[in-house]
N, C-alpha and C positions, 0 to 999 in steps of 0.2 A: 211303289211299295209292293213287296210280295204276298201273295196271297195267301188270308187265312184259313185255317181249319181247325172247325171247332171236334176236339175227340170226347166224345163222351164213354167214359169208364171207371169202375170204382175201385180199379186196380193202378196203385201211383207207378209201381214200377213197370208194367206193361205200357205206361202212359211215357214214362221218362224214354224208353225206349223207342218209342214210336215219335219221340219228339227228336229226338237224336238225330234219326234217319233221315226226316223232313225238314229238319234245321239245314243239315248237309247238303241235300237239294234245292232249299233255297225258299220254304216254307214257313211261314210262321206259325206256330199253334197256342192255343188255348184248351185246358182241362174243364171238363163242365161235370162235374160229378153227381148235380142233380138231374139226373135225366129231364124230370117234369120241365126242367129248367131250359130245356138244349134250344128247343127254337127260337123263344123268346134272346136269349145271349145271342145264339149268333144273327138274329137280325140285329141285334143292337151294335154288335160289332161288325155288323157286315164282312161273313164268313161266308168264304165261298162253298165251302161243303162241310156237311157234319160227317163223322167215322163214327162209329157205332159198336162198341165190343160187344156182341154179343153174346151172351150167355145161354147155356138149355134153361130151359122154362120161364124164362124172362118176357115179359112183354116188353119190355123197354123200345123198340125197334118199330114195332105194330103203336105204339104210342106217338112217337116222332113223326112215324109216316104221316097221322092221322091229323095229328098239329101241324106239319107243314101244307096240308092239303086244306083244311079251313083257315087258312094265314092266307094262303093264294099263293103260297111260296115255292112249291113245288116243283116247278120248271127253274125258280132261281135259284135252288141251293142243291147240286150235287147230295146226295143221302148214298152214303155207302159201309154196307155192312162187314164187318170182321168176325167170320162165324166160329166160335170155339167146337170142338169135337163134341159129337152128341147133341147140338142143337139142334131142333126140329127145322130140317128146309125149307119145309112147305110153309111154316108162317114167314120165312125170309120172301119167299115167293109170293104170298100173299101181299105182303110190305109193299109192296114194287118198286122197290128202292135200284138205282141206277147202277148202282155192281155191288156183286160180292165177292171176298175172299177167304177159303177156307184156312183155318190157321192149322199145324204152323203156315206162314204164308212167305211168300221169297220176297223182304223187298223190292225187287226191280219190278214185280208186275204192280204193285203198288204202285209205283213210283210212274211207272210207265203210261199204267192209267189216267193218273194225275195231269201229265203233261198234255196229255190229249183230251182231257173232258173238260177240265179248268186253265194247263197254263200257266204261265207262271210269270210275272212280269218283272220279278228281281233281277236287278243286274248280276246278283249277287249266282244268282243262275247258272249265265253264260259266261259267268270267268270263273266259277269252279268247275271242277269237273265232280263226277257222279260215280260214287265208288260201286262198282259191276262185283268183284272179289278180291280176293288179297291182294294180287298184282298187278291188276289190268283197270283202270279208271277210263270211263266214255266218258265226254266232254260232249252234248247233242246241241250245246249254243256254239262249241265253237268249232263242231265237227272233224273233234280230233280224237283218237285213241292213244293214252300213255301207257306202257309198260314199265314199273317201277322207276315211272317219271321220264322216263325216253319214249318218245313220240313214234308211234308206226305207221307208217306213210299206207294209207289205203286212199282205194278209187273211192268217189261217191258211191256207183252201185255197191263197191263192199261195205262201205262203212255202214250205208239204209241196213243189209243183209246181215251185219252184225248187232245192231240196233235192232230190230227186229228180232233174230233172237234171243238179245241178252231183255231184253222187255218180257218175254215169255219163257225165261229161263228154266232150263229142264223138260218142258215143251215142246213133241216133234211138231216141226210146223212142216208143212205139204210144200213142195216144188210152187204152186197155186198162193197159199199164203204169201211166201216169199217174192214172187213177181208182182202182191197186189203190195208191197212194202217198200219193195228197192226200187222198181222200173216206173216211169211216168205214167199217168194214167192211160188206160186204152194203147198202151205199146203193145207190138204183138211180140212174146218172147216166145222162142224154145225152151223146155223143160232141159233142156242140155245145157241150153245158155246160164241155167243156174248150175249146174254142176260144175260148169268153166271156173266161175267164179266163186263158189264155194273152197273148192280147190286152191281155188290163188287164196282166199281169205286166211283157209286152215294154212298154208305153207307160212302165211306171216306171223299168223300171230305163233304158229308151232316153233319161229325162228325167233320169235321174242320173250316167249314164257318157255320152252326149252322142255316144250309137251305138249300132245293134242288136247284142245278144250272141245272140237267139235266132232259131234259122233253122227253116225251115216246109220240110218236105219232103210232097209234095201224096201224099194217099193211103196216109202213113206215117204221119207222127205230126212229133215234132217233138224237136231237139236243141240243145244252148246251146254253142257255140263259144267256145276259149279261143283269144284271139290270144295 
């Protein structure tokens, strides 16, 4: 069965939206729209992480923390925060809640996070693919990239290297990022060795979408842009 998340929010259509996205990848969700409510639900339902809309001047977030930390629950339930514009950081900070993301926020680093802090055990997973943007769908179960449904044949190292940035979308990530992403642990790579291969990635997918998605920033590294 796929794993839940419980969203707490008092906004339905923020909530229907973010259910949308997580249904697609292969999540289940529940709305809990009593905050007081949130920990108590998702232990009963055994959720693997709460999401947290937060609001400016809201304690809602600093409450959850405080309840999952007298439950002993702390280390089992994923707490992560969705911070709306104008909300104070420093109590996000204060929280210690296990990530935050600034809203608007790009589905895929959501998404991305997800897969790696919780996981996901749906089959339902690894035989859909994971909509990236309009035309280009990542598949991370079954380590395949479609282009409006036609397949583009990439190496492993590209595929990690696109993965990688489509996870941090808009995000320069460093030559450094990208070797600790694509290449085996403790491989010794060249910073050229990524360039090789960036090269080859941008020529494929540029030959599939019929336009550059990846921009070169000189001295930095390099990011994949969503129109």
């Amino acid at each position: 069965m796929s794993e839940l998340l419980a969203i707490v929010s008092r906004d339905a259509d923020y909530y229907l939206m973010l259910e949308h996205i997580l249904k697609e990848a292969g999540y289940r969700t529940m709305l809990v729209d009593i905050p007081s409510e949130a920990v108590a639900t998702a232990e009963d339902r055994d959720a693997a992480a709460i999401i947290v809309d937060c609001q400016p001047g809201s304690p809602i977030l600093a409450d959850i923390a405080s309840d999952l930390r007298e439950r002993g629950r702390a280390s089992d339930v994923t707490l992560i925060a969705l911070v709306a514009e104008k909300a104070a950081y420093l109590d996000i900070l204060k929280a210690n809640v296990d990530e935050s993301f600034s809203r608007p926020m790009r589905p895929a680093r959501l998404l991305s996070y997800l897969h790696g802090a919780i996981g996901n055990s749906s089959s339902e997973r690894t035989s859909r693919p994971v909509a990236i943007f309009d035309d280009m769908k990542l598949d991370a179960g079954g380590r395949r990239v479609l282009v409006r449904g036609a397949p583009v044949n990439l190496s492993p190292i590209d595929f990690h290297l696109l993965s990688a940035l489509m996870g941090d979308a808009g995000r320069v990530l460093s030559r450094a990022e990208l070797i600790g992403a694509a290449w085996p642990k403790n491989a010794f790579v060249e910073p050229r060795t990524v360039d090789v291969h960036i090269g080859r990635l941008r020529r494929a997918l540029r030959r599939a979408l019929g336009r550059d998605v990846i921009r070169t920033v000189p001295k930095v590294g390099y990011a994949i842009d969503i129109a």
